[in-house]
KEKOL-792979 format. One record per residue (C-alpha): residue number from 1; residue in one letter; chain; x, y, z. Coordinates in Angstrom, 3 decimals. Last residue first. Layout:
// KEKOL-792979
ATOM:resi:resn:chain:xx:yy:zz
ATOM:NUM:A:A:X:Y:Z
...
// end
This chain:
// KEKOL-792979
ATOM:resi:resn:chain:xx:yy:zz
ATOM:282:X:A:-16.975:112.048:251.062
ATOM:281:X:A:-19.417:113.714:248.176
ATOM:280:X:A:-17.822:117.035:246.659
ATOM:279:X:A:-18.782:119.934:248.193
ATOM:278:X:A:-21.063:122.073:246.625
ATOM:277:X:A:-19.199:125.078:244.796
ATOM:276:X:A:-19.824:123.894:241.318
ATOM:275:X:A:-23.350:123.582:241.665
ATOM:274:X:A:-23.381:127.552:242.877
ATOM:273:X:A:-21.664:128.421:239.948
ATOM:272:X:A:-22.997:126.747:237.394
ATOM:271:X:A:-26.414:127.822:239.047
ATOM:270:X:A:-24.932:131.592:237.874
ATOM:269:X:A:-24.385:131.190:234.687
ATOM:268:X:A:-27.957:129.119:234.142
ATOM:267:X:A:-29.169:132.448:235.354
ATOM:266:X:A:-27.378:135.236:236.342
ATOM:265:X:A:-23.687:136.143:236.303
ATOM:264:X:A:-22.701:139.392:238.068
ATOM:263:X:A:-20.494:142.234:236.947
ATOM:262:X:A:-22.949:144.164:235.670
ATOM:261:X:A:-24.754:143.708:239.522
ATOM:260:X:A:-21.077:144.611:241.248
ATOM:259:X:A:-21.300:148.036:239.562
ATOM:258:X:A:-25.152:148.354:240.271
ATOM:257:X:A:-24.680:147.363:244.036
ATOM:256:X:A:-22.099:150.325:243.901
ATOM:255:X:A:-23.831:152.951:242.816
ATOM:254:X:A:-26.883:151.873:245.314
ATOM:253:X:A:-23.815:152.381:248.239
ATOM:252:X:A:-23.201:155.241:246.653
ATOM:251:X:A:-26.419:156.300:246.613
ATOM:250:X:A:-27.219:155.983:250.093
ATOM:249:X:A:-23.974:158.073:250.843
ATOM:248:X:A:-25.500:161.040:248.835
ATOM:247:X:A:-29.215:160.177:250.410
ATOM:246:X:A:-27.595:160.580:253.941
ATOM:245:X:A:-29.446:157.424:255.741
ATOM:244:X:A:-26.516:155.423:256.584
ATOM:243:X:A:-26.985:152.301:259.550
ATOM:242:X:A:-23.906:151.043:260.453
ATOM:241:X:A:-23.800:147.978:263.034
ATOM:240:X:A:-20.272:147.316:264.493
ATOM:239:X:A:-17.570:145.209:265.650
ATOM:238:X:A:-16.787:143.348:262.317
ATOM:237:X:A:-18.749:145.374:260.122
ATOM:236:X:A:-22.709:144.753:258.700
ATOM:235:X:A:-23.342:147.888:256.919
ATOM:234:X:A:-27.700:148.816:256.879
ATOM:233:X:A:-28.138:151.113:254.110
ATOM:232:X:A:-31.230:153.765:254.182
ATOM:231:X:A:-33.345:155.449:251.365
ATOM:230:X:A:-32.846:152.815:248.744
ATOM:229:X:A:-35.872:151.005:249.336
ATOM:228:X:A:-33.748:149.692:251.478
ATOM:227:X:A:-30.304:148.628:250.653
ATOM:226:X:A:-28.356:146.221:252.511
ATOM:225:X:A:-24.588:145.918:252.993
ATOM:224:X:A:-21.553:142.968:252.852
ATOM:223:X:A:-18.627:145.259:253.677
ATOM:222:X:A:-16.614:145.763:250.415
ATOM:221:X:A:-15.036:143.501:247.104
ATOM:220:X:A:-13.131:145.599:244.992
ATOM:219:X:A:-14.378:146.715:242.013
ATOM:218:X:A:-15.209:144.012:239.089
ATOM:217:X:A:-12.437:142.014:237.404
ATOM:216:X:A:-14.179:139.229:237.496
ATOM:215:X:A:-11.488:136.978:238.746
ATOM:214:X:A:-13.838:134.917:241.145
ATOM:213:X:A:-17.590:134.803:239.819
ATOM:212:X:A:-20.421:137.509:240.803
ATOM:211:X:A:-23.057:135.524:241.366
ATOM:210:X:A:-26.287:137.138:240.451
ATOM:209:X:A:-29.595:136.319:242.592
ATOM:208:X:A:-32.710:138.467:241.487
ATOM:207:X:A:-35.545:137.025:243.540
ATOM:206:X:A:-39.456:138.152:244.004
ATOM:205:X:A:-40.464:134.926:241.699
ATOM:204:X:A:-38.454:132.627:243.424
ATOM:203:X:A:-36.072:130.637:240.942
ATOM:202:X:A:-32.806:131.428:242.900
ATOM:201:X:A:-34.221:130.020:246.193
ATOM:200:X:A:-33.891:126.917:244.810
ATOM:199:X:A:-30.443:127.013:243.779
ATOM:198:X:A:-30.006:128.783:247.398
ATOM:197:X:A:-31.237:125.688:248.888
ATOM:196:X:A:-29.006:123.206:247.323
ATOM:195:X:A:-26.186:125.477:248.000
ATOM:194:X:A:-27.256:125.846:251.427
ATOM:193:X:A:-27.895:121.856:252.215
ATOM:192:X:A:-24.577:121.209:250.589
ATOM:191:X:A:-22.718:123.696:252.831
ATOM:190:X:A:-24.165:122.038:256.188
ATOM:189:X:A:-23.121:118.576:255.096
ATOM:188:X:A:-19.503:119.978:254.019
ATOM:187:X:A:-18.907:121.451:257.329
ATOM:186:X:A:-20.473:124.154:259.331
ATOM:185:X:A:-19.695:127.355:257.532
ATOM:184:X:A:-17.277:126.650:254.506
ATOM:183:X:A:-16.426:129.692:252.472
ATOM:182:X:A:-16.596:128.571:248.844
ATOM:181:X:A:-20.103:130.234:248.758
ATOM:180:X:A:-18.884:133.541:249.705
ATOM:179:X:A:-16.074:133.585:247.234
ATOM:178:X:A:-18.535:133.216:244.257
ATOM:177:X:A:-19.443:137.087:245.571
ATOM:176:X:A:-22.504:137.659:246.327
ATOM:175:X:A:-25.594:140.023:244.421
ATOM:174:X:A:-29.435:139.737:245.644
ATOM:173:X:A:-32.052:141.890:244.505
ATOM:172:X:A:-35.171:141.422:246.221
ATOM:171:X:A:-38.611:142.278:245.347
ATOM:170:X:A:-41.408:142.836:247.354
ATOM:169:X:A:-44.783:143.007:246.886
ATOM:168:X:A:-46.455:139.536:247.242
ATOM:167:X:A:-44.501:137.921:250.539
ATOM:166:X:A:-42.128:135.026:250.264
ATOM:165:X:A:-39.314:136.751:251.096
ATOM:164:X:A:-41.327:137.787:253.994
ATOM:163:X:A:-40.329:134.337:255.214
ATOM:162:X:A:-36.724:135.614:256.118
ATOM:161:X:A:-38.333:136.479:259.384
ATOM:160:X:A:-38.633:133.024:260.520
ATOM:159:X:A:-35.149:131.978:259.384
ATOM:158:X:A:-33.721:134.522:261.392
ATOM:157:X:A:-35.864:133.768:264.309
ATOM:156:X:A:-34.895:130.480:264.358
ATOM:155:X:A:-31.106:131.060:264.293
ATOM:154:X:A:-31.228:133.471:266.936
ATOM:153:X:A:-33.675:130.548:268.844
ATOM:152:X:A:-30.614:128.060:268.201
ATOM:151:X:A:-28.070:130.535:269.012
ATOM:150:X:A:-28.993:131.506:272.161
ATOM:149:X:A:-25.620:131.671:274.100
ATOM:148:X:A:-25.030:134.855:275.505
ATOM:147:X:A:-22.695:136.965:273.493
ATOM:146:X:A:-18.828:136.695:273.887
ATOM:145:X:A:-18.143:138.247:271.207
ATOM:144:X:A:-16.138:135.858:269.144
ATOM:143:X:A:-18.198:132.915:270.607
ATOM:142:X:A:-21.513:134.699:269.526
ATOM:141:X:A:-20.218:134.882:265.921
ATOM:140:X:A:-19.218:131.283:265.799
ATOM:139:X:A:-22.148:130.130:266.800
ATOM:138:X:A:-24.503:132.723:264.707
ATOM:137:X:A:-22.532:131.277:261.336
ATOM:136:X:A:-22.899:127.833:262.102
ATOM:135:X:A:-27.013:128.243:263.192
ATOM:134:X:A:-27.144:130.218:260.198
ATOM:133:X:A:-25.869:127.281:258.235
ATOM:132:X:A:-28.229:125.265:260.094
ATOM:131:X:A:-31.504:127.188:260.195
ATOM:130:X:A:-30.997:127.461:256.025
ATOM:129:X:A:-29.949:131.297:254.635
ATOM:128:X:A:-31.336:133.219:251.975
ATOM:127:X:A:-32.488:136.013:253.689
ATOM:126:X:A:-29.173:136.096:255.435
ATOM:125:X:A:-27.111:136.506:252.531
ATOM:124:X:A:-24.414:133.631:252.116
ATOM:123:X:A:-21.526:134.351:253.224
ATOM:122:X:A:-18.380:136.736:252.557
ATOM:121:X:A:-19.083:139.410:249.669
ATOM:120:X:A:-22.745:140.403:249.769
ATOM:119:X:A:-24.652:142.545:248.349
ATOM:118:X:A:-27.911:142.909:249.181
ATOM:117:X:A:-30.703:145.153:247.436
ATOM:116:X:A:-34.337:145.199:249.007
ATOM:115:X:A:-37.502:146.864:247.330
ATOM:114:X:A:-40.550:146.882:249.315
ATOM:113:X:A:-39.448:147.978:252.680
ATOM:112:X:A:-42.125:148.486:255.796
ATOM:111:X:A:-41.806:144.918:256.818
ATOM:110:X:A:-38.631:144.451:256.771
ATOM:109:X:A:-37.787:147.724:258.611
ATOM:108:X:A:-40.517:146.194:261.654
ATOM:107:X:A:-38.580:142.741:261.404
ATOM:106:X:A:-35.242:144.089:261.968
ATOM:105:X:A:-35.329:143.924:265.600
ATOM:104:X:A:-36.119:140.422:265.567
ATOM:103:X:A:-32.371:139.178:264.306
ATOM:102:X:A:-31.217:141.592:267.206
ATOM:101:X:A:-33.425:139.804:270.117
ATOM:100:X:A:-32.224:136.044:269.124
ATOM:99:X:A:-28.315:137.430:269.107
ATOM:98:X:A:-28.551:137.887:272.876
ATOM:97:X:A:-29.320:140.372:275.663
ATOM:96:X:A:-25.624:142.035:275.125
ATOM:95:X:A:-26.126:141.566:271.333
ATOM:94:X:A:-26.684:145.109:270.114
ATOM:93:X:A:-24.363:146.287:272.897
ATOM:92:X:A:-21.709:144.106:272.136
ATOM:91:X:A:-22.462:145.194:268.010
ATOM:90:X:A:-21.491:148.556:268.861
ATOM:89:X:A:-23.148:151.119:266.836
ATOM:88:X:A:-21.732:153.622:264.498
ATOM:87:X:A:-23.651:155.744:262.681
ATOM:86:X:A:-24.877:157.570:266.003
ATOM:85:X:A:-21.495:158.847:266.895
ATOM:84:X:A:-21.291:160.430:263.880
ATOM:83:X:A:-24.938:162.160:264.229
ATOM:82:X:A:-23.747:163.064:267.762
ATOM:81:X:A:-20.920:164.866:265.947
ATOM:80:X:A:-22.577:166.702:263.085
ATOM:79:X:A:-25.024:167.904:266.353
ATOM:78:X:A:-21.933:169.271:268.207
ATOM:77:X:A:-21.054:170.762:265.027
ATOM:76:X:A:-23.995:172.784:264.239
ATOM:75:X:A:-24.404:173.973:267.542
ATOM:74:X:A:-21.053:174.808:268.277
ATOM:73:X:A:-20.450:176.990:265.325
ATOM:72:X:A:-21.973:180.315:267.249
ATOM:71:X:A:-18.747:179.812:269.670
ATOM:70:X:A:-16.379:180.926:266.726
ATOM:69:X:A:-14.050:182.738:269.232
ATOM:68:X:A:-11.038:180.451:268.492
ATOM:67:X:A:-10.450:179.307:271.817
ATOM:66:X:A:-14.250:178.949:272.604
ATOM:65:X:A:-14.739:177.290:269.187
ATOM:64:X:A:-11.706:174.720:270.143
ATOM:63:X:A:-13.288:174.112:273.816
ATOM:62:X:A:-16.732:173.695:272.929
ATOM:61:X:A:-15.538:170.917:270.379
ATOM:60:X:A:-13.576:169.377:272.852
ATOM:59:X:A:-16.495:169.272:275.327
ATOM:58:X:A:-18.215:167.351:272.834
ATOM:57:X:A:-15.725:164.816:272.641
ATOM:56:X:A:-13.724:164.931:269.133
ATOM:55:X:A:-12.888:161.634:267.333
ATOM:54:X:A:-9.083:161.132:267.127
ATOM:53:X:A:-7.222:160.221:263.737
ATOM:52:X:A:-9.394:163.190:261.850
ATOM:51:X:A:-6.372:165.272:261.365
ATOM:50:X:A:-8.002:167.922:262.782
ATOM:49:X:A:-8.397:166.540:266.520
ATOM:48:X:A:-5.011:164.751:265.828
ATOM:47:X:A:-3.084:167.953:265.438
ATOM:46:X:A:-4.886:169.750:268.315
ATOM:45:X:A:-4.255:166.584:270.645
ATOM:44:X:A:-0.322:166.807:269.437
ATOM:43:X:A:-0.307:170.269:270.437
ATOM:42:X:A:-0.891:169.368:274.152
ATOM:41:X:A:-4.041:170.711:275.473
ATOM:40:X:A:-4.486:173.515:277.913
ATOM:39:X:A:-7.389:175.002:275.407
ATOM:38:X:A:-5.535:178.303:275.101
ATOM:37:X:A:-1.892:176.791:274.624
ATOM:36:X:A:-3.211:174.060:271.994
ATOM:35:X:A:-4.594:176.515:269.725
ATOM:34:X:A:-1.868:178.445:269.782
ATOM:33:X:A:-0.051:175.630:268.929
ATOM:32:X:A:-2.227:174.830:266.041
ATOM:31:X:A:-1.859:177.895:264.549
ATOM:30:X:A:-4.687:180.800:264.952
ATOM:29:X:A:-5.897:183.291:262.110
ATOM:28:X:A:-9.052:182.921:263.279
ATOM:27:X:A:-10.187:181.769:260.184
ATOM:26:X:A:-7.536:179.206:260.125
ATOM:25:X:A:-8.944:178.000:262.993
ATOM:24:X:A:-12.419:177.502:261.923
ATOM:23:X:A:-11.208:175.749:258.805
ATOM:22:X:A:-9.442:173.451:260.922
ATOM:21:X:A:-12.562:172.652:262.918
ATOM:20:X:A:-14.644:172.501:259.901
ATOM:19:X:A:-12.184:169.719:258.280
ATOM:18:X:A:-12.012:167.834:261.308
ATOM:17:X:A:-15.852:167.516:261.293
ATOM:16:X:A:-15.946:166.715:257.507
ATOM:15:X:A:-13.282:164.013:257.829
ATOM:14:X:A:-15.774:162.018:260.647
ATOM:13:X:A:-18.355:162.074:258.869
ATOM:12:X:A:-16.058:160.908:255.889
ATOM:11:X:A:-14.614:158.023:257.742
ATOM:10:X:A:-18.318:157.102:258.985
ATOM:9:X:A:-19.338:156.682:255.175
ATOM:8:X:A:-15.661:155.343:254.093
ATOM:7:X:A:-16.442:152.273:256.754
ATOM:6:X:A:-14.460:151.051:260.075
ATOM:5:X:A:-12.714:154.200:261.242
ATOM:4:X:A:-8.816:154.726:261.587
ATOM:3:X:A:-8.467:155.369:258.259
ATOM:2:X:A:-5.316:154.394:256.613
ATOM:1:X:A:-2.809:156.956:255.456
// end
């Protein structure tokens, strides 16, 4: 069955709670209907509760330990819940002042990272970005949610903090799919001036750029992520920020920058690729 959350890290946060609560159950020797008839609820609420379809509220979680006289776990999973809740972030409110103001909020975690790892399977990573393209991309992101219009100075600031790639100390590891540099954002004009750029960006001394090239046979693409200093992952989703600091789930997502990393092309390989994708003069 297909998950009804947006990432396998917040899926299994998620899992684990439903799995406690239906452990708890069973330990009280309880079905779900019984359940269901001393919380008031209808048994289809108990079944989706541990089914993981439905998020819990907190009072829900009261009301199952109350019902199955395991108050003393309420603690520990009205905390695992709030910590669920806290992975996932709208991006509305992120960007309800603006997409300028969440392009500087990064800046501090920049600064305090030394290594960086990015995958990235639909555009161009945004350290390696040129003020138009990411003026393209931030348009049509602010139009599909409705953000207020300050593109330009969102655009600006993104380019202003990708200086740090720059910086002595850091080094950045850098994997995207060929796909995301066949995906036009802003017109031929705009795509030429990235691929130009990232060619050049590709010989900075701090940068490790593979291109991983269509038919690979690598895994699956996933959500474009960042790494840092592999101790937290930033997941950029469609209506969400995820932020993952549970070193197991860190390392998967390190796991799985490796995988699509030997599947990469470096190199001469890789400004083959990135040549090849420029569009072809009108």
């Amino acid at each position: 069955m297909q998950s009804p959350y947006p990432s396998t890290a917040l899926d299994a946060a998620r899992r684990a709670i439903a799995d406690q609560l239906r452990d708890i159950r069973r330990d009280a020797g309880l079905t779900g209907r019984e359940v269901a008839a001393r919380t008031g609820w209808q048994p289809s609420k108990v079944s989706r509760l541990q089914g993981a379809t439905t998020p819990p509220a907190d009072d829900d979680i009261r009301a199952w330990c109350v019902a199955c006289g395991a108050e003393d776990r309420i603690p520990d999973l009205l905390a695992a819940n709030r910590t669920a809740d806290s992975m996932y972030m709208e991006w509305r409110r992120l960007q309800r002042t603006g997409l300028r103001r969440l392009q500087e909020s990064r800046v501090p975690l920049y600064e305090q990272t030394r290594q960086f790892r990015v995958y990235s399977s639909t555009v161009v990573p945004g350290f390696l970005q040129t003020r138009e393209y990411a003026v393209a991309l931030l348009e049509s992101i602010a139009r599909f949610h409705g953000t207020p219009d300050d593109v330009a100075d969102a655009a600006s600031a993104r380019v202003e903090r990708s200086k740090i790639i720059h910086q002595s100390g850091r080094t950045f590891a850098f994997v995207v799919e060929e796909a995301a540099l066949r995906r036009s954002v802003g017109g031929p004009d705009v795509m030429t001036e990235q691929l130009l750029h990232l060619l050049d960006a590709a010989r900075y001394p701090a940068v490790s750029l593979g291109i991983v090239p269509a038919g690979s046979g690598a895994m699956w693409p996933v959500e474009t992520f960042t790494v840092y200093d592999d101790e937290k992952v930033s997941v950029e989703l469609l209506t969400a920020s995820l932020t993952i600091t549970a070193p197991t789930e860190v390392a998967q997502y390190v796991t799985a920058q490796s995988e699509m990393t030997g599947a990469a092309v470096f190199g001469q390989d890789a400004y083959r690729i990135i040549a090849s994708a420029i569009p072809a003069p009108s």
